[in-house]
VMD Tcl script that draws the C-alpha trace (Angstrom):
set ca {
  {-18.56 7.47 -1.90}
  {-16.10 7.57 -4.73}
  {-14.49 4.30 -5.49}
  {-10.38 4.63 -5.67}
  {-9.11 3.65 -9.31}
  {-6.49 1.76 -9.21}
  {-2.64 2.59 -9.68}
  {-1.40 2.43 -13.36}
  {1.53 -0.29 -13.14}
  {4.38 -0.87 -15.61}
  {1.98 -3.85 -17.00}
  {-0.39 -1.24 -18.85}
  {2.52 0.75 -20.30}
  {3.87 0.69 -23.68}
  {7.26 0.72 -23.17}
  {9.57 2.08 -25.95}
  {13.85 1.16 -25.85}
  {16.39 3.43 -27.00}
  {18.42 3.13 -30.04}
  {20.64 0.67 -30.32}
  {24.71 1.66 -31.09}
  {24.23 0.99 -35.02}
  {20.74 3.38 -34.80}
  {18.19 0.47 -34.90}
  {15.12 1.46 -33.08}
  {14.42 -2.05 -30.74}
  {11.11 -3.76 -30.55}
  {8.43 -2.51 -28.19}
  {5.79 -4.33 -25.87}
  {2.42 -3.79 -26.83}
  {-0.40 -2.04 -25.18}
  {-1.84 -4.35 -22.21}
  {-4.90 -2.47 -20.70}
  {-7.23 -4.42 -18.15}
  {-10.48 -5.48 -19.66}
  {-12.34 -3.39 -16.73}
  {-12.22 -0.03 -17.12}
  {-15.94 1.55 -16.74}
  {-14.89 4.04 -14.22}
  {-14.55 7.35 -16.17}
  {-11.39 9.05 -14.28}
  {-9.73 5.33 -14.44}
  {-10.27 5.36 -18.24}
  {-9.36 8.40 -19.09}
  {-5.92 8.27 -16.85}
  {-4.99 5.06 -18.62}
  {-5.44 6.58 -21.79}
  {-3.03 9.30 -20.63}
  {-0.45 6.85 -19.94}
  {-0.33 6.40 -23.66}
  {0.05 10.00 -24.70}
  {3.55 10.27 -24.27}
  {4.78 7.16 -25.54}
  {5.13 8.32 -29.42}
  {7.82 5.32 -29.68}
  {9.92 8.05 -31.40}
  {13.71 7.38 -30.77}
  {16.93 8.66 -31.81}
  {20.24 7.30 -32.15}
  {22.16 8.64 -29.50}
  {24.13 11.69 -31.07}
  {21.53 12.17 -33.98}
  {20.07 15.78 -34.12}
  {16.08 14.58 -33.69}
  {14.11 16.56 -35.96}
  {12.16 18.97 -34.73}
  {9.27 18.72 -36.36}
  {8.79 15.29 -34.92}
  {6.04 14.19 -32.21}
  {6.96 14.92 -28.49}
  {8.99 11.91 -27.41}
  {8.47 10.58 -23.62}
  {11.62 13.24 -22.21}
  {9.47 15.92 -23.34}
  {6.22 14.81 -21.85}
  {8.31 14.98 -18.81}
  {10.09 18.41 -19.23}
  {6.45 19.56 -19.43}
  {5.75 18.55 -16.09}
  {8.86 19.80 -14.77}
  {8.51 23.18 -16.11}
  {4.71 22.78 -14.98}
  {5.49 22.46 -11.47}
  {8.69 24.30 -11.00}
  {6.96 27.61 -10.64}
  {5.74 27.25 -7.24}
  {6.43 29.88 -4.34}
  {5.89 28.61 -0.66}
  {5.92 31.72 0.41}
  {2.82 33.40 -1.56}
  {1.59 29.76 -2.23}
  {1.40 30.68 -5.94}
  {2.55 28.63 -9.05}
  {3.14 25.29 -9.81}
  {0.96 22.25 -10.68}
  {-1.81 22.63 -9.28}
  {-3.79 25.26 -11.89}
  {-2.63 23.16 -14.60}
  {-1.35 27.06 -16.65}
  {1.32 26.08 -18.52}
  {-1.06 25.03 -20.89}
  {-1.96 28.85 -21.31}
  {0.26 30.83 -24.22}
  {1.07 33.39 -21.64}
  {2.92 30.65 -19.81}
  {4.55 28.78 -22.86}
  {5.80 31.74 -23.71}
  {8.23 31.85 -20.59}
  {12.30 31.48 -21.97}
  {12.31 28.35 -20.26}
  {9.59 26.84 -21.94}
  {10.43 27.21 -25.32}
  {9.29 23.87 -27.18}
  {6.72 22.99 -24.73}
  {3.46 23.91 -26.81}
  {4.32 21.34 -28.86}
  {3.59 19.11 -26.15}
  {0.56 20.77 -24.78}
  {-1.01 20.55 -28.41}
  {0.32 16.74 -28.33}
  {-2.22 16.22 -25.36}
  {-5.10 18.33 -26.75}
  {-7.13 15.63 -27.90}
  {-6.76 13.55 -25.27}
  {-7.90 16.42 -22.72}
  {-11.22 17.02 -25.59}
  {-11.72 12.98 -25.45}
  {-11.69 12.99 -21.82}
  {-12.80 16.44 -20.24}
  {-13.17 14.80 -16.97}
  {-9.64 14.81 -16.08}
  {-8.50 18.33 -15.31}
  {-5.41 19.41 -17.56}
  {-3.38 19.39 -14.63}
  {-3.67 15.97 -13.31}
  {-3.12 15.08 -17.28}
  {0.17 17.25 -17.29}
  {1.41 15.80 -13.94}
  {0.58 12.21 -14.70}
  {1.96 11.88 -18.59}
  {5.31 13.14 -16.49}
  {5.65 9.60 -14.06}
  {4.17 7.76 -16.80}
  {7.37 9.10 -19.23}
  {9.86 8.30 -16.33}
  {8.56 4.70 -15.61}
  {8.27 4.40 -19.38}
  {11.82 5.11 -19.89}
  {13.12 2.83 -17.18}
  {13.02 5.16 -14.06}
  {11.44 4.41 -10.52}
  {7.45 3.74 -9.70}
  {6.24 7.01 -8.70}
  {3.15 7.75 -6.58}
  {0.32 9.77 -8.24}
  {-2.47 11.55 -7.11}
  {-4.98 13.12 -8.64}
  {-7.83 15.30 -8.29}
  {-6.30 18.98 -8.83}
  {-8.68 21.54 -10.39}
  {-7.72 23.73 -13.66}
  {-6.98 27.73 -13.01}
  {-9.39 29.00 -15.87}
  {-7.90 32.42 -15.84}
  {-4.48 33.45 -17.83}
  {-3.97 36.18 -14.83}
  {-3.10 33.42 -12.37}
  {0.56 32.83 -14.64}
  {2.89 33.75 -12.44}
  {6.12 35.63 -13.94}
  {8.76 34.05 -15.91}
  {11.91 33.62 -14.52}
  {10.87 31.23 -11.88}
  {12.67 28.14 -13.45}
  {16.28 26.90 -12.43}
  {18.57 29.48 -14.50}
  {21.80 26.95 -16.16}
  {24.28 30.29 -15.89}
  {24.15 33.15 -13.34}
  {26.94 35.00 -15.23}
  {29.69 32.76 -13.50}
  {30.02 29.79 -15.17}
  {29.94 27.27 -12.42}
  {30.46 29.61 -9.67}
  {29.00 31.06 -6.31}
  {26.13 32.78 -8.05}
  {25.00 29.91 -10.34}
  {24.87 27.57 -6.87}
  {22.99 29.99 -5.11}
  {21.03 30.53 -7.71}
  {20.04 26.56 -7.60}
  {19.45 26.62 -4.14}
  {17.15 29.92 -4.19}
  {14.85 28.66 -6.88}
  {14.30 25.34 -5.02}
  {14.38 26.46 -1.57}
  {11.73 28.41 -2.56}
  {9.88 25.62 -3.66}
  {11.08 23.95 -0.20}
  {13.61 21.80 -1.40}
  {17.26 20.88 0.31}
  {20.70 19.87 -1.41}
  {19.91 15.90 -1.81}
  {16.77 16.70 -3.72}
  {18.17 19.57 -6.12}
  {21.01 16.91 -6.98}
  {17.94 14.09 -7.17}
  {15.97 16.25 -9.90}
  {18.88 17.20 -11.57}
  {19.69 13.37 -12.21}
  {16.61 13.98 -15.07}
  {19.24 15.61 -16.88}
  {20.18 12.10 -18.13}
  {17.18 12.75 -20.57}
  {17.16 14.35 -23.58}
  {19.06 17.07 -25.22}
  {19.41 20.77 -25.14}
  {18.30 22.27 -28.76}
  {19.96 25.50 -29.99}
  {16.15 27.12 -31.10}
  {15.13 26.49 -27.67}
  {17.62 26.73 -24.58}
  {20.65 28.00 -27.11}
  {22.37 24.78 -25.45}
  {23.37 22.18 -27.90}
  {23.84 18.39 -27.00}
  {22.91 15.35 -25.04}
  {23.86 15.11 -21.15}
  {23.87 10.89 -21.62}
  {24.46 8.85 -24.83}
  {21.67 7.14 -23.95}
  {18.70 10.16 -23.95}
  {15.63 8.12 -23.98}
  {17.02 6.05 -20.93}
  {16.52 7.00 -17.06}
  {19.40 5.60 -14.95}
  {21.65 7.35 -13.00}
  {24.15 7.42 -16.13}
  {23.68 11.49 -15.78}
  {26.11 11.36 -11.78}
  {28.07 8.46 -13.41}
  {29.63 10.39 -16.59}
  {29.57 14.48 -14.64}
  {31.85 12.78 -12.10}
  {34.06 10.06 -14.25}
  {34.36 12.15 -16.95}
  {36.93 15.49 -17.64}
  {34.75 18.23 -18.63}
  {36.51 21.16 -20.18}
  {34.59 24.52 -22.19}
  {33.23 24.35 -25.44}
  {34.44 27.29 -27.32}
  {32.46 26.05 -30.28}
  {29.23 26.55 -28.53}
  {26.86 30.09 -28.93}
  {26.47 29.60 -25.36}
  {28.95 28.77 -22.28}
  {28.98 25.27 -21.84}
  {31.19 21.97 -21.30}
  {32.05 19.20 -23.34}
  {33.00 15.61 -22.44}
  {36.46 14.19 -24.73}
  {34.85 12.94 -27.02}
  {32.74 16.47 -28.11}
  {29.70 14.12 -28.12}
  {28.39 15.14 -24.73}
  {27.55 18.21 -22.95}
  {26.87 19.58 -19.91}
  {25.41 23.01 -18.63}
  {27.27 25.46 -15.86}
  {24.64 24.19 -13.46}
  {25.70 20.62 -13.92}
  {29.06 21.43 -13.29}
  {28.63 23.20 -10.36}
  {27.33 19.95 -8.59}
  {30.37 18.95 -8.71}
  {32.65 22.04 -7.53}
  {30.14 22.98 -4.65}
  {31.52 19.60 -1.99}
  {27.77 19.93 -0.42}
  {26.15 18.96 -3.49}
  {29.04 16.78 -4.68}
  {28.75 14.08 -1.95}
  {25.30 13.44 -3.20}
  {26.62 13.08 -7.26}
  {29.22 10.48 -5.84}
  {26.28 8.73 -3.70}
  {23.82 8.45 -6.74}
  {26.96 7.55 -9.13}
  {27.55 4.40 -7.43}
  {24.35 3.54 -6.17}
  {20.94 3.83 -8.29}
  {18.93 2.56 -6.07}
  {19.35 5.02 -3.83}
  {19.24 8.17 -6.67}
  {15.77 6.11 -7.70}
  {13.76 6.25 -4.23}
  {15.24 9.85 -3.65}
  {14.12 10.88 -6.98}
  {10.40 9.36 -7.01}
  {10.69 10.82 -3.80}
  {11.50 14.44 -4.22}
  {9.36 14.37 -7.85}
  {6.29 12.95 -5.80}
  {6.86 16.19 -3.98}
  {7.44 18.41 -6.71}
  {4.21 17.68 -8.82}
  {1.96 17.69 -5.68}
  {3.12 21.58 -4.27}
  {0.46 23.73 -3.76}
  {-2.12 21.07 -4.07}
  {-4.77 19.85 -1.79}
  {-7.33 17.46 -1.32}
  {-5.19 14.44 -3.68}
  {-6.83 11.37 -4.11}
  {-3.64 8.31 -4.57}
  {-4.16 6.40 -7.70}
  {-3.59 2.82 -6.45}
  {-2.72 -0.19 -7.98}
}
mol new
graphics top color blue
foreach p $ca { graphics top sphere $p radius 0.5 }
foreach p [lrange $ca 0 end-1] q [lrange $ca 1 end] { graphics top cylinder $p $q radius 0.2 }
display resetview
């Protein structure tokens, strides 16, 4: 019989703040790990909670330089990107083979940037070869979204490593920002293709997409440029609040087709806009503007989902 390890709670997490207006980094909780933690897969998980958290922030508009450790958005991208390749149809991709972390994956146009996460994790993975590198991937992705303020999210673990490159399945399975239209008919169906496929309906593409209130786009890796949210190391549902209360008009200053917000300071992609010219996915970016509570248990919901497709045989990591 195996015993159950418990759940990883907010209480064992550092937890880093973002940047103040005037660029001050602001103080961060220490480290509070249980005293008990003999079982191997317990350990090793816990220690994985810390991998993302490199306490690296950036003022809000401030280009982050890209040498500089993965910070917690990226550790989550990673999973994203990880997962996002799954087919229901051929029951092939996502999560559960753990390949992203194979250069014939990283290599993918949508993954540009992501090594340098992978590589982040690498000694973690050689201190603790128990874990498989795909529960690692999926877990340092709810640990970065609880560390950043967002929802509790259930994990599971217990998924078992592809060993063989072969089983990457072709890029181009990723969410595309631009279908050629801007904002238009193709882009939207484009959306809903790549997620139906994955078995996903309009309230949970417009759930994942809240993420977007992470981060930035980088012109070396998307050829995006910009911040969705002014506050990128933050997970709220400030991402619905600003795409609908905001007038977003094209950047002509841009390499690549995009919007800005007045003030230049923000961006969006044609994706993002299209949420809110499509009225099927727009009544869900009004419900999640005014209500995060709501956008929260939708999103821990649908990203439960995500990270466990194609999986089988999960064991719950409970608290």
């Amino acid at each position: 019989v195996t015993t159950r390890p418990p759940r990883v709670s907010k209480k064992l997490i550092v937890r880093g703040e973002a940047s103040s207006s005037d660029g001050t980094v602001a103080k961060t909780n220490k480290v509070a790990l249980p005293s008990s933690v003999s079982l191997p897969r317990r350990t090793a998980l816990l220690a994985a909670a810390l991998a993302p958290l490199t306490l690296v922030t950036q003022p809000a508009f401030a280009a982050p330089a890209r040498k500089s450790p993965p910070t917690p958005e990226v550790s989550f991208g990673l999973a994203w990107h990880s997962s996002g390749t799954y087919d229901k149809m051929t029951k092939t991709g996502g999560n559960g083979g753990g390949t992203i972390r194979f250069k014939e994956e990283l290599a993918h146009g949508g993954n540009a940037g992501l090594d340098k996460a992978v590589k982040r994790l690498e000694p973690l993975k050689k201190k603790h070869p128990e874990i498989s590198w795909a529960d690692l991937i999926a877990f340092v992705g709810v640990v970065a979204i609880e560390t950043m303020g967002g929802p509790q999210i259930n994990f599971s673990y217990g998924r078992v490593d592809e060993m063989d490159p072969a089983k990457v399945t072709p890029d181009g399975r990723l969410p595309d920002a631009d279908k050629g239209d801007g904002p238009g008919p193709k882009t939207r169906k484009g959306l809903r293709d790549v997620f139906a496929r994955m078995g996903f309906g309009d309230r949970e593409i417009v759930a994942l997409s809240g993420a977007h209130a992470l981060g930035r786009c980088h012109a070396d890796a998307s050829g995006y440029v910009g911040p969705w949210s002014g506050t990128p190391l933050l997970f709220n549902n400030s991402y619905f609040v600003l795409l609908k209360g905001l007038e977003w008009t094209p950047d002509d200053t841009k390499a690549k087709f995009q919007y800005k917000d007045p003030s230049g300071n923000l961006m969006m992609l044609p994706s993002d806009i299209a949420l809110i010219e499509d009225k099927k996915f727009k009544k869900y970016v009004l419900e999640y503007a005014k209500d995060q509570k709501a956008f929260f248990t939708d999103f821990a919901s649908a990203f439960e989902k995500l990270e466990t497709l194609g999986t089988k045989n999960l064991t719950p990591l409970k608290a």
